[in-house]
ZAPASE-651341 format. One record per residue (C-alpha): residue number from 0; residue in one letter; chain; x, y, z. Coordinates in nm, 3 decimals. Layout:
residues N
NUM  A  A  X  Y  Z
...
***
This chain:
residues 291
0  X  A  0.000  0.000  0.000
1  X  A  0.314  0.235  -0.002
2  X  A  0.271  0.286  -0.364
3  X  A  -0.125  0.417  -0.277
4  X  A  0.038  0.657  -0.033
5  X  A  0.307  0.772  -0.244
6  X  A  0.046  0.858  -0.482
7  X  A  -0.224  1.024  -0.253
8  X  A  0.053  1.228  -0.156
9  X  A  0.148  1.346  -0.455
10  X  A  -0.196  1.438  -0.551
11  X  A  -0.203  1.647  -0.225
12  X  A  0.088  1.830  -0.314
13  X  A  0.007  1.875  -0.621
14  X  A  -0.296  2.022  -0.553
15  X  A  -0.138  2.231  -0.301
16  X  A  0.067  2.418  -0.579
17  X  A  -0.209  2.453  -0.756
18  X  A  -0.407  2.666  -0.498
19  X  A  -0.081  2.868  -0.403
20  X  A  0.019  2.962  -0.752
21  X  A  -0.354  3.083  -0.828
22  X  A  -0.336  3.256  -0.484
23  X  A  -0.035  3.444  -0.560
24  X  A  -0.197  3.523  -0.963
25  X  A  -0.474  3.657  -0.765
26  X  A  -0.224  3.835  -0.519
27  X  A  -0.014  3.974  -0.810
28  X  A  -0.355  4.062  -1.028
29  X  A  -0.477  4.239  -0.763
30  X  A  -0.137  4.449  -0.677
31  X  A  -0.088  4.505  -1.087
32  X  A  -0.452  4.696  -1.067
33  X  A  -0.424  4.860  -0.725
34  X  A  -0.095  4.997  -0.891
35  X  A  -0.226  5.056  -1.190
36  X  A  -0.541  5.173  -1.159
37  X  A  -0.648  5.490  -0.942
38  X  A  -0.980  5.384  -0.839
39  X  A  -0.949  5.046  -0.753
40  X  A  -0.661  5.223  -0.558
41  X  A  -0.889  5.424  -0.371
42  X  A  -1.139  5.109  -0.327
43  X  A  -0.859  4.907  -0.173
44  X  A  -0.784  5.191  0.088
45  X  A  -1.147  5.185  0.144
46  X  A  -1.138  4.823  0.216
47  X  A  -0.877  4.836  0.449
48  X  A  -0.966  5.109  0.640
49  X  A  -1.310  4.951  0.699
50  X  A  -1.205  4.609  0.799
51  X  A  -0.920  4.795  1.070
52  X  A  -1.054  4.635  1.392
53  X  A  -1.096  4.986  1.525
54  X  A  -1.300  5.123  1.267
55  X  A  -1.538  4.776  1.335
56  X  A  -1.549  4.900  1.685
57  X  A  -1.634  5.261  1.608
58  X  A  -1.892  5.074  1.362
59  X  A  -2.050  4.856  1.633
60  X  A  -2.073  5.166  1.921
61  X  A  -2.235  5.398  1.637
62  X  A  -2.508  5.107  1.611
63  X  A  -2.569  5.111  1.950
64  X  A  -2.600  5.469  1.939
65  X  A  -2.870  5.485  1.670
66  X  A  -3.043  5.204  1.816
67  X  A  -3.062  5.410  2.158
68  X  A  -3.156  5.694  1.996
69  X  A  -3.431  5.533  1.828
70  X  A  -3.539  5.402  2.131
71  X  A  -3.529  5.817  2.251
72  X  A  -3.742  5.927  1.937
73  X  A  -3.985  5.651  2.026
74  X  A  -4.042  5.808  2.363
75  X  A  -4.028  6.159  2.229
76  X  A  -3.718  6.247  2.363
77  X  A  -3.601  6.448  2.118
78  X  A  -3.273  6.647  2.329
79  X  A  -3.161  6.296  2.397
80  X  A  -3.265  6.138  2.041
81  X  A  -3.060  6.428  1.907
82  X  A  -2.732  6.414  2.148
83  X  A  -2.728  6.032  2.086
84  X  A  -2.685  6.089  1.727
85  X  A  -2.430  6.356  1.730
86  X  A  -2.217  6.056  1.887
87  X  A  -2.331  5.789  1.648
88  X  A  -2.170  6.051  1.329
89  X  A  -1.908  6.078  1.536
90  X  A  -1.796  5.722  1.665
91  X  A  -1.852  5.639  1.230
92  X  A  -1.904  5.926  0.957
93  X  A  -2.001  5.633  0.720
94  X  A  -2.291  5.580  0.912
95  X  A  -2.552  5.700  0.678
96  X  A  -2.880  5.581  0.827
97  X  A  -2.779  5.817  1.161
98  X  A  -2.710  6.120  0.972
99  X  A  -3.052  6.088  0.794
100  X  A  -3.231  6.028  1.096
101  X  A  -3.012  6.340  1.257
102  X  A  -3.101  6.583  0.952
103  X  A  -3.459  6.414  0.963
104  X  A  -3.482  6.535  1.360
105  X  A  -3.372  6.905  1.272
106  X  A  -3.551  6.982  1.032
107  X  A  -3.903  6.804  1.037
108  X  A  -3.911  6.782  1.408
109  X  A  -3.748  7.140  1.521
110  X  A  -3.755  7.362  1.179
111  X  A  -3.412  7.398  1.233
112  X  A  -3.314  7.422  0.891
113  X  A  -2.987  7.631  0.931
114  X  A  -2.856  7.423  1.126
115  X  A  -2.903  7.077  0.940
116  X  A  -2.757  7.238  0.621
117  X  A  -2.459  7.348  0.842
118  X  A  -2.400  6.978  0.973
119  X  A  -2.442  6.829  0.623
120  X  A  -2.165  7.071  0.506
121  X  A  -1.926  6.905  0.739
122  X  A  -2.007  6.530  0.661
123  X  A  -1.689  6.440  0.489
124  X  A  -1.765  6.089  0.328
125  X  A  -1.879  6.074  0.004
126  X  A  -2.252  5.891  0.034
127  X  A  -2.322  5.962  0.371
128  X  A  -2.320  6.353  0.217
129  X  A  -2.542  6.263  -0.065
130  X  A  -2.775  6.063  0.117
131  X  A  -2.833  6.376  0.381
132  X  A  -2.856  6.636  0.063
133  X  A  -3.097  6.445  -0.129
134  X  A  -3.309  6.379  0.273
135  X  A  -3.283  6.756  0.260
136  X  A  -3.378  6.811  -0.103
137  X  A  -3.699  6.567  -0.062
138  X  A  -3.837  6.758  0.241
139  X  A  -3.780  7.096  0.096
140  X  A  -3.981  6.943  -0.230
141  X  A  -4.292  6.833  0.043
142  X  A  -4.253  7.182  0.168
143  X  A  -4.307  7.338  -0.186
144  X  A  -4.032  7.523  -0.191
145  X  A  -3.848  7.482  -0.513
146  X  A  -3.594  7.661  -0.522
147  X  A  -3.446  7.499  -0.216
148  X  A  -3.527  7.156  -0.326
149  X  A  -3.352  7.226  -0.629
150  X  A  -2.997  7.378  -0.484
151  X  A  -3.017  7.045  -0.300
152  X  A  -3.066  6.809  -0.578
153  X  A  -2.834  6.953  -0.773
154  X  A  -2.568  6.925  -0.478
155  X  A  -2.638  6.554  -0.471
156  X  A  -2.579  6.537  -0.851
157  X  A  -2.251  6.720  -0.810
158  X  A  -2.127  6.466  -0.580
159  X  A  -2.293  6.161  -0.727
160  X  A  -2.420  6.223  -1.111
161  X  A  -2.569  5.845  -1.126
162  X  A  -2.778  5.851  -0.815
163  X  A  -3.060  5.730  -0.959
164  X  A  -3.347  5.868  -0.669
165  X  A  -3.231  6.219  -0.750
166  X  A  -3.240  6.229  -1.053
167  X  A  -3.594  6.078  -1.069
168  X  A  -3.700  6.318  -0.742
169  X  A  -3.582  6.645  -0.979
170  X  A  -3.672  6.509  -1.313
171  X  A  -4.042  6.470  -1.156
172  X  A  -4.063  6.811  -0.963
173  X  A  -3.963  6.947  -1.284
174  X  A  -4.284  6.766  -1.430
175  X  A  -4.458  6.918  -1.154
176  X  A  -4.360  7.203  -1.221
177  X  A  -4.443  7.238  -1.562
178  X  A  -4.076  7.340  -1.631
179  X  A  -3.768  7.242  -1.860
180  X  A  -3.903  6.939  -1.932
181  X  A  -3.682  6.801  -2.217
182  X  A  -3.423  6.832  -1.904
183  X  A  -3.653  6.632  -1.682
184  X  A  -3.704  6.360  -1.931
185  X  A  -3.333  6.313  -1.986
186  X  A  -3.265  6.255  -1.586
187  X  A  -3.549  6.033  -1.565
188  X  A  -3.456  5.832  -1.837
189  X  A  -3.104  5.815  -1.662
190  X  A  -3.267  5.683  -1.343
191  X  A  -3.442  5.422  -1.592
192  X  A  -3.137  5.278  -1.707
193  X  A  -3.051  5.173  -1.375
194  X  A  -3.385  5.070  -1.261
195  X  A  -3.614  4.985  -1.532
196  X  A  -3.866  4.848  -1.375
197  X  A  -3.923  5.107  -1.103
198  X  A  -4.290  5.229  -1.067
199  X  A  -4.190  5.554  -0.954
200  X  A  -3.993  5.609  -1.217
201  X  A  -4.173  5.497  -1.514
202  X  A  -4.457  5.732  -1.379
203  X  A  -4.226  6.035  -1.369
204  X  A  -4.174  5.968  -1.712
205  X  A  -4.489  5.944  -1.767
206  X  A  -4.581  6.201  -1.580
207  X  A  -4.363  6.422  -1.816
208  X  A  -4.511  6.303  -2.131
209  X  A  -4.867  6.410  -1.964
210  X  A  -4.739  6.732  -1.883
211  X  A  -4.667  6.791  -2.243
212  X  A  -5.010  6.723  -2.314
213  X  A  -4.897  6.369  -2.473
214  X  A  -5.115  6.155  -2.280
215  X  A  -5.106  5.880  -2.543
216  X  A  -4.745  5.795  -2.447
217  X  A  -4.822  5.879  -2.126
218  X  A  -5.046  5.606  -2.060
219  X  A  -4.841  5.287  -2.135
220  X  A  -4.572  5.400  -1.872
221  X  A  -4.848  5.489  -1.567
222  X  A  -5.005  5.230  -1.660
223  X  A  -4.704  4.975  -1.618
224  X  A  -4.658  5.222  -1.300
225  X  A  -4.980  5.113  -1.146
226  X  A  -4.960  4.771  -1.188
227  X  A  -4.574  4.743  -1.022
228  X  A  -4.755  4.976  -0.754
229  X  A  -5.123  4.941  -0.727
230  X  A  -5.122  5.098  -0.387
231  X  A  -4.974  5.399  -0.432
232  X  A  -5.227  5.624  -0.424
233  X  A  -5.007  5.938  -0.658
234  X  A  -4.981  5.687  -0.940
235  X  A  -5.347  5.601  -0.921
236  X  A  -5.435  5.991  -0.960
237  X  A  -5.218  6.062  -1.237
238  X  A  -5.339  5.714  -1.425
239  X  A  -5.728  5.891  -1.332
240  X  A  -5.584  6.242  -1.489
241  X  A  -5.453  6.090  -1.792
242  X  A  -5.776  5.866  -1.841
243  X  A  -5.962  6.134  -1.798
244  X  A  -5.793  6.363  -2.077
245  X  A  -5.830  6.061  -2.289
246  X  A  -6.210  6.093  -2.228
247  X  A  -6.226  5.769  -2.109
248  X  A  -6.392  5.944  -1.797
249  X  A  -6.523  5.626  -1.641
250  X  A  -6.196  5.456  -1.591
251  X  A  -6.115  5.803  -1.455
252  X  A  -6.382  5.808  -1.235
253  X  A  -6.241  5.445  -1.070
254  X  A  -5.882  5.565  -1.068
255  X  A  -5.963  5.901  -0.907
256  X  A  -6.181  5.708  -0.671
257  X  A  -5.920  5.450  -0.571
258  X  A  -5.655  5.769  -0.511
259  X  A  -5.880  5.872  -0.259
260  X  A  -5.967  5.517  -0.089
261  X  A  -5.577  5.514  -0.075
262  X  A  -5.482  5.787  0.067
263  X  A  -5.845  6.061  0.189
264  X  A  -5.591  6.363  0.223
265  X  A  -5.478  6.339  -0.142
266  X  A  -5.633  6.754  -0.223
267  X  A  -5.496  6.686  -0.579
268  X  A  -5.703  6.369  -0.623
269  X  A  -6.009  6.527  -0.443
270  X  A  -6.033  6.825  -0.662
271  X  A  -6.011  6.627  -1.000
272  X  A  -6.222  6.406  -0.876
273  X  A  -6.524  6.720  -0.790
274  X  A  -6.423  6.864  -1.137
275  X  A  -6.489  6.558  -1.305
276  X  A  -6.785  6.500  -1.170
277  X  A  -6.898  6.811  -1.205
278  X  A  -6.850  6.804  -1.553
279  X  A  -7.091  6.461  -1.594
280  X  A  -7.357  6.591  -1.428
281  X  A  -7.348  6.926  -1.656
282  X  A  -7.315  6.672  -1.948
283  X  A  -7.587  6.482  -1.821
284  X  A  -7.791  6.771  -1.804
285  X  A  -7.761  6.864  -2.158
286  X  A  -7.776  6.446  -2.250
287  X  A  -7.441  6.473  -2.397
288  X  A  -7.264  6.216  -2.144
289  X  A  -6.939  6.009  -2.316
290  X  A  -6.767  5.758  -2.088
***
């Protein structure tokens, strides 16, 4: 059996050199392009920084913070909610989810609107900064003001030109808006291309296409909208709008009423809805009623 042994051990060696030679071609791949190339250079120092054990522990004590001040928000504790957070940025800058909630706290809770743009200025990594802009750019857009929602979307842009949400968020308030929307389409189609089959998105779109008054295009997109989001109760409006400029005014009748069923505090919804009624019953009146 020496011969069976001689062999099995052969095997395991050579097997052996065959893992550490493709180890080291991985090792020496890996060094040619972190030598070569800038930004997987930059992604390897990322890398390494994140997996230094104390940058784990400053990752694991900024959880705990968030989770505690969670548990403060919960309770309305807002002083605390807020001073817990100021730690949890500061034990780990990458923690995005904490500065959101942070920016979230000064400006929907408190107003305190100077002051969250101030602590956004000094977030130094790269996404966490975006993801705080773009929290500030959506609230400013609930708010109605534009112009504010605007600076901030196009700061977000600035630092990340692909971020998909932001483009779609100021491609649609364009829409909105009524304005530059040749500009809108082309960020919302940008956002497509990353995620095609995103019912927000495709409703932007065609959202756009309605606001040029094209609601045949308009309707395959909402449409496809509706379906990927049949509970979303903006979709279901615009899909009742664009029925109803179709004159199919039954169809906009159910969409309209399902808006409302969805969400009773949609005012945009509510008033097409009145309109549209309106308009039957004068119809109806003169027996000229098309549905």
């Amino acid at each position: 059996m020496d011969w069976q042994r001689s062999s099995a051990h052969r095997r395991h060696l050579l097997s052996y050199l065959v893992c550490a030679a493709v180890i080291i071609g991985l090792i020496a791949a890996t060094w040619w392009v972190y030598q070569k190339d800038q930004s997987s250079h930059q992604w390897w120092q990322e890398v390494r920084q994140q997996l230094n054990p104390q940058q784990i522990q400053r990752r694991l004590r900024s959880a705990r913070l968030l989770q505690d001040a969670q548990k403060a928000l919960s309770q309305q504790d807002l002083a605390q909610a807020e001073q817990l957070l100021r730690q949890a940025v500061a034990a780990d800058p990458y923690n995005s989810e904490a500065w959101q909630l942070l920016v979230s706290l000064l400006v929907l809770r408190q107003n305190r609107w100077d002051e969250a743009e101030a602590l956004v200025a000094k977030v130094r990594e790269k996404k966490a900064k975006a993801d705080a802009l773009l929290l500030l750019a959506d609230i400013a857009y609930l708010q109605r003001d534009w112009a504010k929602a605007e600076r901030f979307y196009q700061q977000v842009l600035k630092l990340d030109p692909d971020n998909a949400t932001a483009l779609n968020n100021y491609g649609y308030m364009l829409a909105e808006l009524g304005e530059r929307l040749d500009e809108a389409e082309a960020m919302i189609r940008k956002a497509l291309k990353q995620r095609p089959n995103e019912p927000a998105f495709l409703d932007s779109l065609g959202w756009v296409y309605a606001q040029r008054g094209d609601y045949k295009k308009a309707l395959p997109l909402i449409q496809k909208a509706v379906r990927g989001a049949p509970n979303d109760a903006e979709l279901r409006y615009h899909l009742g709008i664009v029925y109803w400029r179709l004159g199919e005014k039954e169809k906009a009748l159910q969409e309209l009423r399902k808006a409302i069923d969805l969400d009773p505090r949609h005012m945009g919804a509510r008033e097409a809805l009145q309109k549209l009624e309106e308009e039957l019953q004068e119809q109806e009146g003169k027996g000229t009623v098309r549905t």
